[in-house]
C-alpha positions in Angstrom: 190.7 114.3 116.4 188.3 117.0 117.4 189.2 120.1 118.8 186.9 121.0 121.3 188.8 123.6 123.1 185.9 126.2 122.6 183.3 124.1 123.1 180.8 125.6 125.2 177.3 123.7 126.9 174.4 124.0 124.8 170.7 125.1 126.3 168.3 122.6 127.6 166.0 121.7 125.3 162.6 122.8 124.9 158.9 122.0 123.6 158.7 123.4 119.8 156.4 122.9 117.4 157.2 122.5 113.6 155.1 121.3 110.2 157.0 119.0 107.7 155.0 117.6 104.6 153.3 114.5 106.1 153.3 115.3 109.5 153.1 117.6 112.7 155.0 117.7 115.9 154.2 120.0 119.0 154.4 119.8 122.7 152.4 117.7 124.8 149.3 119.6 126.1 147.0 117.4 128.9 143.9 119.4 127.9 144.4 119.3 124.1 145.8 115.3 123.8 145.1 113.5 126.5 142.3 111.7 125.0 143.0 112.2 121.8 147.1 110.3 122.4 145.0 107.6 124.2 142.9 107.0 121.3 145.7 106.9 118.5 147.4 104.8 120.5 145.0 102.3 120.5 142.6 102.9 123.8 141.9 99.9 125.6 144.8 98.2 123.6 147.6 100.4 124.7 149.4 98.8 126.8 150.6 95.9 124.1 151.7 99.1 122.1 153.5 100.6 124.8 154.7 97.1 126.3 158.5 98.0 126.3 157.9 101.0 128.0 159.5 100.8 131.6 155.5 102.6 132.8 152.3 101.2 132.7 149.9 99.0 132.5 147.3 102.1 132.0 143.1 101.7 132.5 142.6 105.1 131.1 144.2 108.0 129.4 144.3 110.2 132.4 147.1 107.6 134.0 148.9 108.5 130.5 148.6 111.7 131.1 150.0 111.6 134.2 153.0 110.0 133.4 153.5 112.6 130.8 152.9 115.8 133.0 155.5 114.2 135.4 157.9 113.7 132.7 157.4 117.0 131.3 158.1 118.2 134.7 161.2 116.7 135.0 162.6 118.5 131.7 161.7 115.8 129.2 160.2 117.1 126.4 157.0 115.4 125.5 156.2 115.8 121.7 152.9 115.0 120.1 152.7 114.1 116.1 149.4 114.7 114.4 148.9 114.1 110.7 148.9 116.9 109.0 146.6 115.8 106.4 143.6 115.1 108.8 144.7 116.8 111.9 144.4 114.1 113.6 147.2 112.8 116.6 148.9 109.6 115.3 151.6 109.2 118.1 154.6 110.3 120.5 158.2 110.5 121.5 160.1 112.6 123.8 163.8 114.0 123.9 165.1 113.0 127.2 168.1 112.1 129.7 169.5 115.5 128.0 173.3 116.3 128.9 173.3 120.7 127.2 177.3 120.3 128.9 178.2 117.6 126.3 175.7 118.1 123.6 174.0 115.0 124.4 170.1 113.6 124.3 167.8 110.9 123.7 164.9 110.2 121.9 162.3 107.5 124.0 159.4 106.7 124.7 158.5 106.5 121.1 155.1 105.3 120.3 153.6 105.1 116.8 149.8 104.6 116.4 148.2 102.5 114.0 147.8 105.5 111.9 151.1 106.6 111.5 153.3 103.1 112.2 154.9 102.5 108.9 153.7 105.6 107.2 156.4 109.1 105.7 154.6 110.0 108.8 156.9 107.9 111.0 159.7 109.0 108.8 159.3 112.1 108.6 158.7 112.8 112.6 162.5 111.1 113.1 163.9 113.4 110.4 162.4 116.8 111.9 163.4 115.3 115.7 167.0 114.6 114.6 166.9 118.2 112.5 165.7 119.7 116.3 168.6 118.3 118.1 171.5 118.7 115.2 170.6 122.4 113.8 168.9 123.9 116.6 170.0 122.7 119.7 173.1 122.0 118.0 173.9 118.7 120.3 176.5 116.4 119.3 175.3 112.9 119.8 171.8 111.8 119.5 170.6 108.5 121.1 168.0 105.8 121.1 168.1 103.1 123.6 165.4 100.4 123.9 164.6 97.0 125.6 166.8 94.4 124.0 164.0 92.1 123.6 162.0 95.0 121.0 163.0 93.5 117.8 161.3 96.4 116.2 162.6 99.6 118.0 166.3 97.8 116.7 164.9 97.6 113.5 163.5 100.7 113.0 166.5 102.6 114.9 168.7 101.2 112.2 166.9 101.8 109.5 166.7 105.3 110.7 170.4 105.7 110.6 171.2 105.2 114.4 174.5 103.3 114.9 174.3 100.2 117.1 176.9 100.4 120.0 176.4 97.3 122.0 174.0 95.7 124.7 173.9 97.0 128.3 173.4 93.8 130.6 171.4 94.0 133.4 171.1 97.8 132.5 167.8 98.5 134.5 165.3 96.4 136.8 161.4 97.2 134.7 158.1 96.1 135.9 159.8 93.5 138.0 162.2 92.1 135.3 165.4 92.4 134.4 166.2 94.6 130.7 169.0 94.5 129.1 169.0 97.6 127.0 170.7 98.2 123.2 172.2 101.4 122.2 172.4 103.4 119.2 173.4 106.5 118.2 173.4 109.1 115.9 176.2 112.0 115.7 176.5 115.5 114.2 179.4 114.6 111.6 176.9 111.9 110.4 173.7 114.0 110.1 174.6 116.2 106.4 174.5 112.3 104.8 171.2 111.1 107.7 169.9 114.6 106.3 170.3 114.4 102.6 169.0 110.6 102.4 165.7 111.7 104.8 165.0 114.4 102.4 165.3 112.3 99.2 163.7 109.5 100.7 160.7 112.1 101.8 160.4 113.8 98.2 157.2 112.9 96.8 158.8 111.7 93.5 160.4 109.0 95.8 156.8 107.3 96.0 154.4 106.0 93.3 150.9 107.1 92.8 149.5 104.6 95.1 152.3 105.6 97.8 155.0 102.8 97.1 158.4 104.0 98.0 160.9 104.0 95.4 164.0 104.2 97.0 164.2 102.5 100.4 165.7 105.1 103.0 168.7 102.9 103.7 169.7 102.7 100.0 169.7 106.4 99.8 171.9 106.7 103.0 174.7 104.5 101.4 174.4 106.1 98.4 175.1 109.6 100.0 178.1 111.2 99.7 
C-alpha cells in the first residue's frame, strides 16, 4: 500500500494554455469564444450536442456564455480547443468538482464539435488535459462521470483509458428527470502506460497518408509496458 504520510494538498487548478500537434487548448474568454464555441458547436443545433449536459436548452450563445462565466466563477476551469491547423475553435471541456486536499478532479462538460469529434484532435485534447492534471497539478485521480444513458461519453471514456467503477443510481435529479450517472477514472500510477500509448498513438507515423490510424489507441495501451 501507499504511503502517504507526507502527502501534502495540491493547488487549485487554474486556466493554462498549451499547443500539442493537432490541437490548441486555452481558457475560456466571453469576448474571444462566445460566438465562435456557439458556432463549432453547431449554433442552432446545440442543444442535441449538449443534450446530456445537466444545463440548457440555449436560444443563443450569450445563454452559453453565461453558464460558462458562472462556472468559471465558481473555480471550474473552462478550456476552449481550437485547431491548430486553421485556428479555428472545435470544442470544450472543463476540469471541475476539484478536491487540491486529495489530489482529485474531473473532467465534464465535454463537448466536441463537428470539426474535431473523431479527429487526433479529440485525442490529442484528452492526452494534454490528463498531462495538465498528472504532471502539473500533480493530482492523484482523474475522473469522468456522465449520464448513464450517453452511450458515447462511456465509449469514448474507455477508449481513452478511464476505468469504469460502477453506476450511481438516482445520483442527480436533471432537467426534471432522474440520471443515473457512470463513473470512471483515471489514476497517477496508471498514466506513464495512458502517457506512452497517447503519444504513440499521436505520432504521425501512426497514421497513413490519407489520415487512417494504424494502431488503434487501445491496442497501444495493452501493449504498454
Amino acid at each position: 500500500m501507499r504511503d502517504l504520510s507526507t502527502w501534502t494538498p495540491r493547488a487549485a487548478p487554474r486556466g493554462f494554455a498549451v499547443t500539442g500537434r493537432y490541437v490548441m487548448i486555452e481558457e475560456f474568454r466571453r469576448e474571444l469564444h462566445a460566438e465562435a464555441l456557439w458556432d463549432a458547436l453547431g449554433g442552432a443545433g446545440i442543444n442535441e450536442l449538449i443534450r446530456y449536459f445537466p444545463n440548457g436548452p440555449y436560444a443563443q450563445a450569450g445563454e452559453l456564455a453565461d453558464w460558462l462565466e458562472g462556472n468559471a466563477r465558481n473555480g471550474i476551469v473552462v478550456n476552449i480547443f481550437r485547431s491548430r491547423r486553421s485556428g479555428d475553435v472545435v470544442g470544450m471541456a472543463s476540469l471541475m468538482r476539484a478536491d487540491p486536499a486529495n489530489g482529485v478532479i474531473e473532467v465534464g462538460s465535454v463537448a466536441h464539435g463537428p470539426a474535431m469529434a473523431r479527429t487526433a484532435m479529440a485525442t490529442e485534447a484528452h492526452y494534454l488535459l490528463a498531462r495538465h492534471v498528472f504532471e502539473d497539478l500533480d493530482y492523484r485521480r482523474y475522473e469522468w462521470k456522465c449520464h448513464n444513458d450517453n452511450a458515447p461519453s462511456k465509449v469514448t471514456a474507455a477508449r481513452l483509458g478511464f476505468t469504469f467503477e460502477g453506476v450511481f443510481r438516482q445520483h442527480i435529479v436533471s432537467k426534471g428527470g432522474n440520471r443515473d450517472t457512470a463513473w470512471f477514472s483515471m489514476i497517477d500510477s496508471e498514466w506513464p502506460a495512458r502517457k506512452a500509448a497517447f503519444e504513440a498513438w499521436l505520432d504521425p507515423a501512426n497514421f497513413t497518408a490519407e489520415g487512417q490510424q494504424l494502431a488503434r489507441l487501445e491496442a497501444l495501451r495493452e501493449a504498454a509496458p
